[in-house]
C-alpha positions as CSV (number, residue, x, y, z in Angstrom):
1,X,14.6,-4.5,64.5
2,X,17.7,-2.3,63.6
3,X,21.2,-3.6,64.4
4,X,21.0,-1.2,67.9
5,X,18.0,-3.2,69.4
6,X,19.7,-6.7,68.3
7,X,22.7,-5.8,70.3
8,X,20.7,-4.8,73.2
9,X,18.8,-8.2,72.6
10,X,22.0,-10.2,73.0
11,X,22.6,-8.4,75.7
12,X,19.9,-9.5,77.9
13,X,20.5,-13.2,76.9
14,X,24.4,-13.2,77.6
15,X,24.5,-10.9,80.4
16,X,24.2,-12.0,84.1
17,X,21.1,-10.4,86.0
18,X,23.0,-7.6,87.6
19,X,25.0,-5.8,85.1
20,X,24.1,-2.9,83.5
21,X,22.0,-3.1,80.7
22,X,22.2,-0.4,77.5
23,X,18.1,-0.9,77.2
24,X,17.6,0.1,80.6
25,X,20.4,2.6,81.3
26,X,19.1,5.8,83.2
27,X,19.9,8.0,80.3
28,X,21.7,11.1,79.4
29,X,21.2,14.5,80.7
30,X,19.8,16.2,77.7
31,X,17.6,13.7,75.4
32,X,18.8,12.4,72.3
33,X,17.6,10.0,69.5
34,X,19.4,6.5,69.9
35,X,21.4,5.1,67.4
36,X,20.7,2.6,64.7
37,X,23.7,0.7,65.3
38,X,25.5,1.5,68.5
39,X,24.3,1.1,72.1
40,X,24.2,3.7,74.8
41,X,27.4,2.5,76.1
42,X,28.9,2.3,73.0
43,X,28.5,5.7,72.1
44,X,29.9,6.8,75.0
45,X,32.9,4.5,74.7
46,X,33.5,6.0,71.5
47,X,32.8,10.0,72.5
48,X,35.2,9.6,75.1
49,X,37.7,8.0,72.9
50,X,37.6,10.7,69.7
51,X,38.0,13.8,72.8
52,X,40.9,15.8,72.8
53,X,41.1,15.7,76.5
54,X,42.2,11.9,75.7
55,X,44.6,12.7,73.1
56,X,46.6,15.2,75.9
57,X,46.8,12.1,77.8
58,X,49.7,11.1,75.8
59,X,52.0,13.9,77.0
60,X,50.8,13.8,80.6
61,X,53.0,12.6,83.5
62,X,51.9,9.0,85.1
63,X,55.1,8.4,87.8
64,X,57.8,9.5,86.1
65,X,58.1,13.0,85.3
66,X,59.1,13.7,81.5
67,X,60.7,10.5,81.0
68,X,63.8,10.7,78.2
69,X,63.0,6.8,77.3
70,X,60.1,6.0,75.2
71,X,59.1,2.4,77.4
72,X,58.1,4.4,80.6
73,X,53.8,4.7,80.8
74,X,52.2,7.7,80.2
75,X,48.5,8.8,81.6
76,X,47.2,7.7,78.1
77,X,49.2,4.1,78.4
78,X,47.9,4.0,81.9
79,X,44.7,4.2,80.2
80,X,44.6,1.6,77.7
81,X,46.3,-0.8,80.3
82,X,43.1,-0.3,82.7
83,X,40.4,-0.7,79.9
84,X,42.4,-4.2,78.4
85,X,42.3,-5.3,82.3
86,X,38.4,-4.0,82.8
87,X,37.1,-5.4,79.3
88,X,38.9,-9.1,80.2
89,X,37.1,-8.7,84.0
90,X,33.5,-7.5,82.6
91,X,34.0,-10.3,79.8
92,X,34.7,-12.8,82.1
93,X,32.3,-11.6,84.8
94,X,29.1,-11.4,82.0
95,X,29.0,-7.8,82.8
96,X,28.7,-5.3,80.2
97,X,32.2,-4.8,78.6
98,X,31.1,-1.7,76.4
99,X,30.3,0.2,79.6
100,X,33.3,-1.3,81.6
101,X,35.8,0.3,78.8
102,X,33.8,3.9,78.3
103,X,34.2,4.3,82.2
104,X,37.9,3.0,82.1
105,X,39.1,5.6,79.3
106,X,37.3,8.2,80.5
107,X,38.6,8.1,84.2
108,X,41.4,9.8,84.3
109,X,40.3,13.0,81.6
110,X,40.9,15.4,84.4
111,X,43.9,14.3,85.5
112,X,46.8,17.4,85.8
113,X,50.3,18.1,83.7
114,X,52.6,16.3,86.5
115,X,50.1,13.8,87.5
116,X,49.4,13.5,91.5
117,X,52.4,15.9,91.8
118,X,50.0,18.5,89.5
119,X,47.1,17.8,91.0
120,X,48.1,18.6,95.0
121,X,49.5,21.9,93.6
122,X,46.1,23.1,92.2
123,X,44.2,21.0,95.2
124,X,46.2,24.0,97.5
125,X,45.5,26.9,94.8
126,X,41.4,26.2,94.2
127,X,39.6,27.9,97.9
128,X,37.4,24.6,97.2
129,X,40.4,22.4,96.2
130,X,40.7,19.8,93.4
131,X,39.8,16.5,92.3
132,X,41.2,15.2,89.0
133,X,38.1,12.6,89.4
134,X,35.9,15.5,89.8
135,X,37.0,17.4,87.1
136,X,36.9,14.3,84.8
137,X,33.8,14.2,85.2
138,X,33.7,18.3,84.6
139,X,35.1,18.0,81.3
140,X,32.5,15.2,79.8
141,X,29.8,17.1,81.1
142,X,30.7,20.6,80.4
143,X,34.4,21.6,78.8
144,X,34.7,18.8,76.3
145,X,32.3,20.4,74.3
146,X,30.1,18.3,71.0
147,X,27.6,21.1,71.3
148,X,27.4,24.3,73.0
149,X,27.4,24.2,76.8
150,X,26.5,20.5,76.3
151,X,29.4,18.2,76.8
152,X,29.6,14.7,75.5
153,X,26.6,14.5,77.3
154,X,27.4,10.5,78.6
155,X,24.5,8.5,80.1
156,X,24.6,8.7,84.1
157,X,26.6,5.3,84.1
158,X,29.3,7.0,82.2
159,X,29.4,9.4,85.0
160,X,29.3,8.1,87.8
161,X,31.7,5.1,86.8
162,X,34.2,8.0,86.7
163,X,33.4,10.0,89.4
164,X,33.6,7.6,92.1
165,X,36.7,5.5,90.2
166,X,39.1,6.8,93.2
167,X,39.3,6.9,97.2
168,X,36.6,5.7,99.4
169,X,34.0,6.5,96.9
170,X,31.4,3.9,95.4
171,X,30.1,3.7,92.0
172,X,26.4,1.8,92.1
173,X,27.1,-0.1,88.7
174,X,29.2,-3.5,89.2
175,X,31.0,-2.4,86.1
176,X,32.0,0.9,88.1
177,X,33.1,-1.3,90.8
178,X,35.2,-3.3,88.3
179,X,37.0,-0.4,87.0
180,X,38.3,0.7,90.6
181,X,40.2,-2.8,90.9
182,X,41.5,-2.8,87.5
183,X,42.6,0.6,88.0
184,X,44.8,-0.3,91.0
185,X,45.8,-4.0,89.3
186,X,47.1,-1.6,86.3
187,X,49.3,1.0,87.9
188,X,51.0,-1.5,90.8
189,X,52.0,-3.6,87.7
190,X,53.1,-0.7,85.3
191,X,54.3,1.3,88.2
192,X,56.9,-1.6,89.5
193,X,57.4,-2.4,85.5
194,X,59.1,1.6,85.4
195,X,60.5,1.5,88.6
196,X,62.8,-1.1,88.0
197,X,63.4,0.2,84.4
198,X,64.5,3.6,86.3
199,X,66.8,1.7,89.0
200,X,64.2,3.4,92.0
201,X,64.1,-0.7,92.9
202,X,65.3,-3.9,92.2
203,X,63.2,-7.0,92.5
204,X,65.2,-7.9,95.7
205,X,63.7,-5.0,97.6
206,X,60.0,-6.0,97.2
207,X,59.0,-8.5,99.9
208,X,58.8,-12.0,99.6
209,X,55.8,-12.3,101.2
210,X,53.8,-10.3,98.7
211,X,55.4,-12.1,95.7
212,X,54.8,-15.5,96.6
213,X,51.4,-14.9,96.6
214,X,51.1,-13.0,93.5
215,X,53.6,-13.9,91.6
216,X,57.9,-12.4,90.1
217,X,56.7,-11.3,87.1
218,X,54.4,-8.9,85.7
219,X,52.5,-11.1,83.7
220,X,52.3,-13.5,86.9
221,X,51.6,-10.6,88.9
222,X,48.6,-9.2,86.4
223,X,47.5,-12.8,85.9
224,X,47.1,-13.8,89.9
225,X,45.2,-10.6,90.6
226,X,42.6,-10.9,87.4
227,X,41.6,-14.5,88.0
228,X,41.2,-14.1,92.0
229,X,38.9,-11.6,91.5
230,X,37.4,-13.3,88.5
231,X,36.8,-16.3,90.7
232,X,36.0,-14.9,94.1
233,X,33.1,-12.6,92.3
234,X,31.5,-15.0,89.6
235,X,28.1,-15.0,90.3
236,X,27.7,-13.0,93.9
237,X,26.6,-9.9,92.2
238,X,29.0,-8.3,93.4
239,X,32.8,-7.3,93.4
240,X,35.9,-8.8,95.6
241,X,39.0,-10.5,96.0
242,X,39.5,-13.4,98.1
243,X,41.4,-11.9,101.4
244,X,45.0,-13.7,100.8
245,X,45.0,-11.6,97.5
246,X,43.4,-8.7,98.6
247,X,45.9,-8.4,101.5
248,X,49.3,-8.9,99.5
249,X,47.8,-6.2,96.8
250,X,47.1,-3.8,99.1
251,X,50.6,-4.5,101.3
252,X,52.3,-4.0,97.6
253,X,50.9,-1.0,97.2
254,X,51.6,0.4,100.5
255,X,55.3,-0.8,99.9
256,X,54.8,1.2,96.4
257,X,53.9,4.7,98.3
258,X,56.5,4.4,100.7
259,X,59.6,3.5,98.1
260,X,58.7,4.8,94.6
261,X,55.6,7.6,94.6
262,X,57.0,9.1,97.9
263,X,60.8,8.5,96.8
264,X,62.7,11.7,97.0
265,X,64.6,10.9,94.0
266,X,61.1,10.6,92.2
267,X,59.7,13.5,93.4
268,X,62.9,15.5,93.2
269,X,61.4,17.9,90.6
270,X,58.2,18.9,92.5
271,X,59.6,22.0,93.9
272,X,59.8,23.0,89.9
273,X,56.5,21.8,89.2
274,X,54.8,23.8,92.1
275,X,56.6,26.8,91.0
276,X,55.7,26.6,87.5
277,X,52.1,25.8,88.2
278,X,51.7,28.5,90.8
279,X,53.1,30.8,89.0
280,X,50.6,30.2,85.7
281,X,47.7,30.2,88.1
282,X,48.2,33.6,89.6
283,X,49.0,35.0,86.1
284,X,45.7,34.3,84.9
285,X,43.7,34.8,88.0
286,X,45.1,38.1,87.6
287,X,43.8,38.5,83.4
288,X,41.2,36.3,82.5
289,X,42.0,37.6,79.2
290,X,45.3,35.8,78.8
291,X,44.1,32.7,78.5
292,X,42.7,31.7,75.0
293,X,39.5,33.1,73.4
294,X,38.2,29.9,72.3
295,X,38.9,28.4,75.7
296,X,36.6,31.5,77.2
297,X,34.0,30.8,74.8
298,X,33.4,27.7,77.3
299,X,31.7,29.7,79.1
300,X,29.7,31.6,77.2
301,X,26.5,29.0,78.4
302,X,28.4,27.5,81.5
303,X,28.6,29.0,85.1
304,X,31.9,29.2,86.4
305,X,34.0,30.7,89.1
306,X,37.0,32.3,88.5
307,X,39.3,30.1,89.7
308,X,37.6,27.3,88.1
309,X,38.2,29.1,85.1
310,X,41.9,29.2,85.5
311,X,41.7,25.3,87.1
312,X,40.2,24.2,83.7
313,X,42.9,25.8,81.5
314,X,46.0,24.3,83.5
315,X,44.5,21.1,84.4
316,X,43.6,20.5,80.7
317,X,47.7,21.0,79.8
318,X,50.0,18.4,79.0
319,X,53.4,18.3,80.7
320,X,55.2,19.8,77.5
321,X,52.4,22.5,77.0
322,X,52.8,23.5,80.6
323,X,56.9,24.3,80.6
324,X,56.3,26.2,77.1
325,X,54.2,28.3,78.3
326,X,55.7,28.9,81.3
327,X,58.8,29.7,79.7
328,X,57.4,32.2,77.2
329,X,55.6,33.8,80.2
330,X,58.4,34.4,82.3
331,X,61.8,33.2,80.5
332,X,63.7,36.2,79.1
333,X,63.9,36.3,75.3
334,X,67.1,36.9,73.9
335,X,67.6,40.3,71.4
336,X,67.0,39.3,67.7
């Protein structure tokens, strides 16, 4: 019995009944040999985390928009917040933590330069809009490329953990569930944690009501929500908050939206971003040829419309890369 099949072994005696197991998991797309030492979910976890779509998540926007401070979160921060907050859950829960984490740090890959404010600008540009869970799960099957026209080839898990991590969609794994509450218990912390840091609120202005139940302080905050769904979920197969909880989470974030993602002052450089970005779109819709040979070379083995094409290439920038090349574009260059 290699080191693989003992892990897998431990699993089934720790685990509770309805997580996922590696042994049974339903498998990649294109066959491969399993590892000697690392489980399905493992491998994943660790495909996702050597990409170079994670990497850009360092220099891509998660509220605040090219922040001059180093404290304020990133997308890549964002990212490591939700897989410490999904591991602690699935550990917890006896679900399968190595899944839990590969889902959290690949679910948000596809996220735009700009964040949201990025992603409604090419949701308007694409005839069939645009989904940064979608194309998150478009660049571990197809643009984030091990092999050609393979992708990192993740098992269906993997996939779908990250594909239905946002909105009214449903992942069918409890660990995928997981990941869509640790998700939101992540970026209402980390989002009021910056917003007080950049003045948008004070403490005062959130309401009482939501803070007595969850708590003043981060920590508190983080804390209440983790062990009320901890408790309310151990051992119902499946995954909740009690309603108390639930219902001063989900008033906090709709006091969020309405006073620091929808704050003019925090959205006061969209106008910008939409220009930029529209601007970059049409000049490569127009030349295919101006973006990057190796990026092309994508598509050598994949099937792709042309403004998928252009989609790819700008949604796969990071904030800094975007304003570069915009001004090299478009920005007059002075005579030498």
């Amino acid at each position: 019995m290699n080191i693989r099949q003992q892990l897998e072994e431990l699993e089934a005696q720790i685990l509770d009944p309805k997580a996922s197991f590696s042994k049974k998991s339903l498998g990649r797309e294109v066959f491969e040999e399993e590892s000697e030492v690392r489980t399905a979910f493992q491998r994943d976890r660790d495909r996702i985390l050597h990409s170079k779509a994670f990497r850009r998540l360092k220099h891509k926007t998660q509220v605040f928009i090219a922040p001059e401070q180093d404290h304020y979160r990133t997308r890549l921060t964002h990212t490591l917040e939700v897989a410490q907050i999904c591991r602690t859950l699935a550990r917890a829960l006896r679900l399968n933590e190595d899944l839990a984490e590969a889902i959290s740090l690949g679910h948000d890959l596809g996220h735009t330069p700009f964040g949201h404010s990025g992603e409604e600008v090419l949701n308007k540009l694409h005839p069939q809009g645009f989904k940064h869970y979608e194309q998150s799960v478009r660049i571990v099957r197809f643009l984030e490329q091990r092999r050609s026209g393979q992708g990192l080839n993740l098992t269906a898990e993997v996939i779908d953990g990250i594909r239905n991590h946002s909105g009214s969609n449903q992942a069918f794994s409890l660990e995928g569930k997981l990941l869509k509450f640790a998700d939101r218990i992540a970026y209402l912390n980390h989002d009021i944690d910056d917003a007080l840091r950049a003045n948008v609120i004070s403490l005062e202005n959130i309401p009482k009501e939501y803070m007595e139940v969850l708590g003043s302080s981060h920590s508190k905050r983080i804390d209440t929500m983790i062990k009320d769904l901890i408790f309310t979920s151990l051992d119902k197969g499946e995954i909740s908050m009690s309603p108390h909880v639930l219902e001063a989470m989900n008033g906090l974030r709709k006091f969020m939206f309405q006073n620091v993602y929808l704050n003019p002052v925090v959205k006061s450089e969209e106008d910008k971003i939409s220009h930029i970005l529209t601007e970059l779109y049409h000049y490569y819709y127009e030349d295919l040829e101006r973006i990057p040979k190796h990026h092309l070379s994508i598509y050598d083995n994949i099937k792709a419309e042309k403004e998928d094409i252009v989609c790819d290439y700008i949604s796969g920038m990071t904030d800094t890369f975007v304003i570069k090349t915009w001004k090299e574009i478009y920005e007059p260059k002075m005579w030498k």
